[in-house]
C-alpha positions as CSV (number, residue, x, y, z in Angstrom):
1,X,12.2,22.9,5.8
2,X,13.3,21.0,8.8
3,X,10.5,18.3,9.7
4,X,9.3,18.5,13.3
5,X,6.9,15.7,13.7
6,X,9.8,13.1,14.3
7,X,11.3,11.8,17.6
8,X,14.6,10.6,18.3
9,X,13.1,7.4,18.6
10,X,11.5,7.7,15.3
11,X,15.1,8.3,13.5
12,X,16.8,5.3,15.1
13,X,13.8,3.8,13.4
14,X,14.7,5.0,10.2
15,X,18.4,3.7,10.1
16,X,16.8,0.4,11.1
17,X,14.7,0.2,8.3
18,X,17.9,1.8,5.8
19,X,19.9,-0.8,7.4
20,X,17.2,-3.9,6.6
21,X,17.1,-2.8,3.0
22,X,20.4,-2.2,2.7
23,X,21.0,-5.6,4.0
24,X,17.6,-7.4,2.8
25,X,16.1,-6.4,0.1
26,X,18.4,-3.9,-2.4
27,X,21.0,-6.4,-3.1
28,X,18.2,-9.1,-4.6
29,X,15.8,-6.7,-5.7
30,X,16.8,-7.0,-9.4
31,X,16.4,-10.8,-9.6
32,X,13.4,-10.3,-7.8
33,X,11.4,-7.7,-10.4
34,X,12.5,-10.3,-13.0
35,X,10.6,-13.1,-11.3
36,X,7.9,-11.2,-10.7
37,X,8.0,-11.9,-7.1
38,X,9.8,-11.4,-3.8
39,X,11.4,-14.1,-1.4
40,X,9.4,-15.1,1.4
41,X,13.0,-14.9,3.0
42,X,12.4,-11.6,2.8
43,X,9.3,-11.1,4.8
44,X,10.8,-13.5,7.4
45,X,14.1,-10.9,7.5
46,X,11.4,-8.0,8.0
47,X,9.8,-9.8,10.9
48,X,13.6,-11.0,12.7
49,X,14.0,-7.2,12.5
50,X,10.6,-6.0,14.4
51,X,9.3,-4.4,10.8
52,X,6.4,-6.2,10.7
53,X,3.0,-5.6,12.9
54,X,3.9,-2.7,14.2
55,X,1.2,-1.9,16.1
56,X,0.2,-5.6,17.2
57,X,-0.1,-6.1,21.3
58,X,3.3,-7.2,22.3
59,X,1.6,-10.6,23.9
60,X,1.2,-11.6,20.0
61,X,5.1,-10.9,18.8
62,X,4.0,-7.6,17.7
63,X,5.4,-4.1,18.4
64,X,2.7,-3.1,20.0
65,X,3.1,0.7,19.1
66,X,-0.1,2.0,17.2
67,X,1.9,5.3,16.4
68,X,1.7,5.7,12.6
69,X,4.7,7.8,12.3
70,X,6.6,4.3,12.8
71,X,4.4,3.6,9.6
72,X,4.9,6.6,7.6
73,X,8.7,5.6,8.1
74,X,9.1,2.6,6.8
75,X,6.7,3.7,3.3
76,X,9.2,6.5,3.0
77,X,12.1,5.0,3.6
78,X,11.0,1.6,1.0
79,X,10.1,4.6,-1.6
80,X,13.0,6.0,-1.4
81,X,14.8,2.7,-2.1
82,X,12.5,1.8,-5.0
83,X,11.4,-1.6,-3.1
84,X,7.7,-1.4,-4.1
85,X,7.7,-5.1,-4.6
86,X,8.1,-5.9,-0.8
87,X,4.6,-4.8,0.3
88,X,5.2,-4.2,3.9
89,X,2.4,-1.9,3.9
90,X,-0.2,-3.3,2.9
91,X,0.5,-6.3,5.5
92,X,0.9,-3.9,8.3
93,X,-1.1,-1.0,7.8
94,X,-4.5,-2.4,6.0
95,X,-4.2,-6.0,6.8
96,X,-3.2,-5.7,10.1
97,X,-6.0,-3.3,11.8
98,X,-8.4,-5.8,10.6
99,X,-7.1,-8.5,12.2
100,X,-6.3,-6.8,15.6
101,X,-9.5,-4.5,15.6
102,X,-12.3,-7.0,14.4
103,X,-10.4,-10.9,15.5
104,X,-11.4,-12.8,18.2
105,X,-9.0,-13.9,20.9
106,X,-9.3,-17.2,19.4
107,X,-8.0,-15.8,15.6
108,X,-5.0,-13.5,16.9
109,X,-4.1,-16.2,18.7
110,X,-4.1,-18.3,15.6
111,X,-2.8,-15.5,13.3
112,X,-0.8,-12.8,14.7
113,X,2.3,-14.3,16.0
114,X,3.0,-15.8,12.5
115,X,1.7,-12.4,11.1
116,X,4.4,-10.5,13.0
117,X,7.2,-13.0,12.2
118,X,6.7,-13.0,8.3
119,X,5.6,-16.8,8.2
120,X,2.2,-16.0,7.1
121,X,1.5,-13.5,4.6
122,X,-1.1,-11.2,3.6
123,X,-3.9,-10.1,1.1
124,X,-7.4,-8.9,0.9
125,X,-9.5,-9.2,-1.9
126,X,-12.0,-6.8,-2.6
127,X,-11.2,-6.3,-6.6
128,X,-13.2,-8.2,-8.6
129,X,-13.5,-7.8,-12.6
130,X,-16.7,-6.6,-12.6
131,X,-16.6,-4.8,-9.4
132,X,-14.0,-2.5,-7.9
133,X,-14.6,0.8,-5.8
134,X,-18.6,-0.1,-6.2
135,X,-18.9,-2.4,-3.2
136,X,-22.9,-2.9,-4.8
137,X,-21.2,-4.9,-7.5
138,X,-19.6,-7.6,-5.8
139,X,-20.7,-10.9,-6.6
140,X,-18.7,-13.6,-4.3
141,X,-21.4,-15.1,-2.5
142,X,-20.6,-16.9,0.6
143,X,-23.6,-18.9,1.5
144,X,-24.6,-20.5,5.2
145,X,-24.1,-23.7,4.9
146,X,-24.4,-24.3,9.1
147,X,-21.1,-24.9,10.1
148,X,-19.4,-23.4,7.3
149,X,-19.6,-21.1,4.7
150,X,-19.7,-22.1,1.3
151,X,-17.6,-19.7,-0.8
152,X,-18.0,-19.2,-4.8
153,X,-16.8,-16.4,-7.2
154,X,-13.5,-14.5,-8.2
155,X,-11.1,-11.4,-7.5
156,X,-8.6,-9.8,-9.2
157,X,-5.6,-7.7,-9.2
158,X,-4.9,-8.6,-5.6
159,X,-1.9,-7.8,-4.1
160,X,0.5,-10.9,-2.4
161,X,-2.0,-12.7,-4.3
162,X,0.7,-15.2,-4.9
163,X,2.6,-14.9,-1.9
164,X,-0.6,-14.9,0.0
165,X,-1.0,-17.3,3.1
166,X,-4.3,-15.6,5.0
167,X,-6.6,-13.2,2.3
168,X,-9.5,-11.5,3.6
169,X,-12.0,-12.0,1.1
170,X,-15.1,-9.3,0.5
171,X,-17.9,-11.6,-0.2
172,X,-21.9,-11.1,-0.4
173,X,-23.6,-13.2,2.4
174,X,-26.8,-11.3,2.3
175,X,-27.7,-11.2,-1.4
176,X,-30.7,-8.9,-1.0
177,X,-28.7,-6.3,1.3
178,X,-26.3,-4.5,-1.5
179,X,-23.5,-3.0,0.1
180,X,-24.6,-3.9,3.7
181,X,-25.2,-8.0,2.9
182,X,-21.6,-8.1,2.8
183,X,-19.2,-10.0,5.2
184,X,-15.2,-10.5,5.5
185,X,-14.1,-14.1,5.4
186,X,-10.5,-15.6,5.9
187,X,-9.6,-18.0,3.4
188,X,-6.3,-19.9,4.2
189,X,-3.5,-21.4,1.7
190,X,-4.5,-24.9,1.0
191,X,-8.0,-25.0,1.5
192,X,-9.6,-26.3,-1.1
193,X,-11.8,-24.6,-4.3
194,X,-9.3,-21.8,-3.3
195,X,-6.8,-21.6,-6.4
196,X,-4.7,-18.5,-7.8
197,X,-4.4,-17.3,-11.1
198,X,-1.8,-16.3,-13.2
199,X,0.5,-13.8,-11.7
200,X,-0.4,-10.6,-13.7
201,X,1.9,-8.9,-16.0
202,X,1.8,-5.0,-14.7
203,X,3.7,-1.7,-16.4
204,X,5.8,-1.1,-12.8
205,X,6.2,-2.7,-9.8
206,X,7.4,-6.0,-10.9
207,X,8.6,-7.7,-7.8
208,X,4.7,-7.0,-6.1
209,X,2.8,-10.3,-6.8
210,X,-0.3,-9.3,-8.2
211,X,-2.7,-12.3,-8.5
212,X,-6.6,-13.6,-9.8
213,X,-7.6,-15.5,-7.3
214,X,-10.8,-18.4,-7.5
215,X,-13.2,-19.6,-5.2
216,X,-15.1,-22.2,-6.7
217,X,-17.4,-24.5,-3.6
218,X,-14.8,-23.2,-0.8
219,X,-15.7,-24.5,2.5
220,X,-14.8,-21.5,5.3
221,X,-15.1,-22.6,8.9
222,X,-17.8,-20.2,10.7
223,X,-14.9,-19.5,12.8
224,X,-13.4,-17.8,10.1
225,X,-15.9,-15.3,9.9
226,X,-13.9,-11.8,10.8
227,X,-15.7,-9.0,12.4
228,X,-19.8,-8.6,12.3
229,X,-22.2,-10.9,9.6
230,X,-22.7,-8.3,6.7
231,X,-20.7,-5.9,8.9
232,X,-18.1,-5.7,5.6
233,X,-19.2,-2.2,4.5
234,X,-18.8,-0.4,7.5
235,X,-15.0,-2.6,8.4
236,X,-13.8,-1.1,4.8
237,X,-14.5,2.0,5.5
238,X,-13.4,3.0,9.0
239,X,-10.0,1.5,7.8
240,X,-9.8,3.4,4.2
241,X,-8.4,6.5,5.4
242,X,-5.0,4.8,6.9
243,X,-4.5,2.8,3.6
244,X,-5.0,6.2,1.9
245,X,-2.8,8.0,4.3
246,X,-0.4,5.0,3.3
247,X,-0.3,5.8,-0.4
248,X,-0.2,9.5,0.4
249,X,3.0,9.3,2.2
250,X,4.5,6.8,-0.5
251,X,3.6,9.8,-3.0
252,X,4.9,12.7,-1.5
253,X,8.9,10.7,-0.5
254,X,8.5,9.5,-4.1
255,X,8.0,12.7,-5.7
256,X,11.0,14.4,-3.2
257,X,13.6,11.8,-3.9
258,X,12.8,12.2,-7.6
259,X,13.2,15.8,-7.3
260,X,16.2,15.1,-5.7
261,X,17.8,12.7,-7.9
262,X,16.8,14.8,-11.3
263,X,18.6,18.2,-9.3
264,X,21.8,16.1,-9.0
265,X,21.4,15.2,-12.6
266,X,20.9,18.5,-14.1
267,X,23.6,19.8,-12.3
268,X,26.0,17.1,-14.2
269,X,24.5,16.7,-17.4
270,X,25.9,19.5,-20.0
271,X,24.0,20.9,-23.3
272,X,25.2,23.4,-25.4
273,X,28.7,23.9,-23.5
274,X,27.3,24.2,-19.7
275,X,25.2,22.4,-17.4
276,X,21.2,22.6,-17.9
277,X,21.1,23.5,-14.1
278,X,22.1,27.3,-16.2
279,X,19.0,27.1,-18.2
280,X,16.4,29.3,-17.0
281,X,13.9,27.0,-17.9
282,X,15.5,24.0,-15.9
283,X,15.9,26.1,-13.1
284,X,12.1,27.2,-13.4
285,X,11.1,23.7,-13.8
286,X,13.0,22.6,-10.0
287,X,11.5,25.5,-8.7
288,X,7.9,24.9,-9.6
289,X,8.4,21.4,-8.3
290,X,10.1,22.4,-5.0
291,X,8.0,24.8,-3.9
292,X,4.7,21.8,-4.9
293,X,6.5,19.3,-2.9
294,X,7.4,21.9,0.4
295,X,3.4,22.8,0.3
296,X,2.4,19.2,-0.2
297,X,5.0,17.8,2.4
298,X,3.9,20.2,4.9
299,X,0.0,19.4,4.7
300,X,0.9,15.3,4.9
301,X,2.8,16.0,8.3
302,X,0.1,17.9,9.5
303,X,-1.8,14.4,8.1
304,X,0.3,12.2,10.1
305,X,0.4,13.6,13.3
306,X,-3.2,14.0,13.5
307,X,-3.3,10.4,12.6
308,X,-1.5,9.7,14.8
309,X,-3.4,10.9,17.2
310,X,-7.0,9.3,16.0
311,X,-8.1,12.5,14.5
312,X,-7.4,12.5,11.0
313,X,-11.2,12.1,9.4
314,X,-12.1,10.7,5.5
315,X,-12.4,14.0,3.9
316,X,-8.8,15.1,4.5
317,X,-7.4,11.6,4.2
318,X,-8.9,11.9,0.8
319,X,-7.3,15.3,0.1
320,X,-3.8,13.6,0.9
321,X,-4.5,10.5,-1.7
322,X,-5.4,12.9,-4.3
323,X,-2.7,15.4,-4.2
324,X,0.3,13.9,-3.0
325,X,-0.3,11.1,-5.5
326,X,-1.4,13.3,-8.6
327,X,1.7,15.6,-7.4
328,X,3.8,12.2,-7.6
329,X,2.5,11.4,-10.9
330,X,2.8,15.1,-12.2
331,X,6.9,15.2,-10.6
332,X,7.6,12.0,-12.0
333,X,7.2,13.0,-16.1
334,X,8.6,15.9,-15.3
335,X,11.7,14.8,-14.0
336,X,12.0,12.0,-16.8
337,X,11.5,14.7,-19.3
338,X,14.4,16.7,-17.5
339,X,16.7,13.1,-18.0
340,X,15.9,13.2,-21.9
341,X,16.5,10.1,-23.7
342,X,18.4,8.5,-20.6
343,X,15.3,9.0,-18.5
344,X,13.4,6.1,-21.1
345,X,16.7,3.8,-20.3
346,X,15.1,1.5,-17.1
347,X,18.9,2.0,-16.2
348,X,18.1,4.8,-14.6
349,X,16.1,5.3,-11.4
350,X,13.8,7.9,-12.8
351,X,12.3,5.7,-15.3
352,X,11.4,2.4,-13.2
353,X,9.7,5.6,-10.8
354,X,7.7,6.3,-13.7
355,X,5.9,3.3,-14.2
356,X,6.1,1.8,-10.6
357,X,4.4,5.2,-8.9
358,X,1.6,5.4,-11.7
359,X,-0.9,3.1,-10.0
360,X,-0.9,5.4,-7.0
361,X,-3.7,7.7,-8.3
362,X,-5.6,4.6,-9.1
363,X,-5.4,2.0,-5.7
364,X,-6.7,3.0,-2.4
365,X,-9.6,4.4,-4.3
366,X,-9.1,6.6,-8.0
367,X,-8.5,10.4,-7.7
368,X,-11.9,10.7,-9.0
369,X,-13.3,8.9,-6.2
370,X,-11.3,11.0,-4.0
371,X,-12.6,14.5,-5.3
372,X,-16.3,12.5,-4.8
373,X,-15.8,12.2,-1.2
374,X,-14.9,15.8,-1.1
375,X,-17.5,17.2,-3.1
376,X,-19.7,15.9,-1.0
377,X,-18.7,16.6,2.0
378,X,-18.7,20.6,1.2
379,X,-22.0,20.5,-0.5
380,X,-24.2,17.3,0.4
């Protein structure tokens, strides 16, 4: 079905981003998943071609075009190219309305330009081992200390972790307040008590440093304080449902180009004397996961657009997560299974798909979590 929510604008978008990875990112992407971790060359490339801060004001270096289509984009066009490890999204589209929608004047100033031009780097660190969709269980405590905060305690699995320059840290200010004694605090590279861990060892997505980070006696400035004091809770959730609609979009171009990719091979690969695409059951198989990915991709560009537009709400940014990333997950053993023993050889696109896309039903809030939010917004 031809896709209508895209301007001519949009596409000369799309062969920008093609050309960046093209250019940028595929021919080093190799050595990069064997060192577990991107060039910061790269992220400095990204921001010399206007990929990164999107929607930042203009006076900042930023594009300053809050239209998430320009989003949805560049996490189709990265899935497509396998480039997990170069996590533009997370640095634009959940990092980035943070800093624009709860800084002063005083911290864009100080953070956006190098934001937008790849010199500083990302994270937020919410994760903790004990803790990680229960905000209740969070036990960084960040205590006033007068002119600064005094920051003790630990995350985990944190994305740029490594890489990181500027991570938003989730930490308890309010000890008696649960999930409402929380505040977000900016901890910058080089301060001291703040050390990283061991870059962690994951199934897929090699090239995405994934870090433990400590905070052991960190002095914050006060100034450093982002958004309201024990505001945290509510600054999570109004920007959960972009992240989601993030992941969502990753899911659904993951699951198409696999689709599209195991077709082509089907069509090639003989059994018995003739193609499998002449097996009934092959052709059953592409059917079933056409038809799942037409339905899917038609209710995530309904998704985007009312995004978009600022009326995409929770509930149905949680029906996106869920679906397009179970559908992802369900597509992607499929279409391995339909490669037979070649689709086990990491040779072979299909199987690095595999293990990179199975984390989607699990960050950005679990499935479960997602059918939660559903269930109770239909019955109480």
């Amino acid at each position: 079905m031809q896709r209508q929510i895209f301007t001519e604008d949009h596409t000369a978008f799309r062969e920008t981003v093609r050309t960046f990875l093209a250019k940028e990112v595929t021919p080093y992407y190799e050595q990069w998943e064997k060192d577990g971790i991107v060039s910061r060359d790269a992220w400095r490339a990204a921001g010399r071609q206007g990929l990164l801060g999107l929607a930042v004001p203009e006076e900042y270096g930023g594009g300053g075009n809050p239209d998430f289509r320009y989003s949805a984009v560049l996490a189709e066009e990265f899935t497509r190219a396998g480039a997990s490890g170069l996590a533009l999204g997370l640095h634009n589209d959940i990092i980035g309305p943070y800093l624009t929608s709860l800084g002063t004047d005083e911290q864009k100033r100080r953070w956006l330009p190098g934001f937008c031009s790849g010199e500083i780097i990302t994270a937020i660190a919410m994760t903790e081992p004990g803790a990680g969709s229960d905000l209740q269980g969070i036990r960084t405590t960040a205590e006033d200390r007068g002119d600064h905060w005094l920051l003790n305690g630990s995350k985990t699995f944190i994305s740029n972790g490594i890489l990181a320059d500027l991570v938003i840290v989730v930490a308890k200010t309010t000890p008696e307040g649960g999930a409402h004694g929380l505040s977000l605090l900016v901890v910058e590279r080089g301060t001291d008590g703040f050390e990283r861990g061991r870059n962690l060892d994951k199934i897929g997505q090699k090239s995405q440093d994934t870090a433990e980070l400590f905070f052991h006696d960190v002095r914050v400035p006060k100034e450093n304080l982002l958004g309201e004091l024990n505001g945290a809770f509510i600054h999570l959730m109004t920007n959960l449902a972009q992240e989601r609609m993030g992941i969502a979009v990753a899911g659904i171009a993951a699951a198409e180009h696999l689709l599209e990719i195991t077709t082509d091979y089907v069509k090639e690969r003989e059994a018995f004397g003739r193609p499998l695409s002449k097996l009934q059951h092959i052709r059953f198989e592409i059917a079933e996961m056409a038809t799942e990915c037409a339905v899917t991709r038609t209710f995530l560009d309904r998704c985007i657009v009312d995004h978009s537009d600022g009326k995409l709400d929770a509930v149905h940014a949680s029906m996106a997560k869920w679906w397009a990333t179970e559908l992802q997950k369900r597509v992607a053993d499929r279409c391995l299974q339909l490669h037979g023993g070649y689709g086990y050889m990491t040779e072979y696109r299909v199987a690095r798909a595999f293990t990179d896309g199975r984390i989607q039903t699990i960050y950005g809030g679990t499935t479960e979590i997602m059918k939660e939010i559903i269930g109770r917004s239909l019955l109480g």
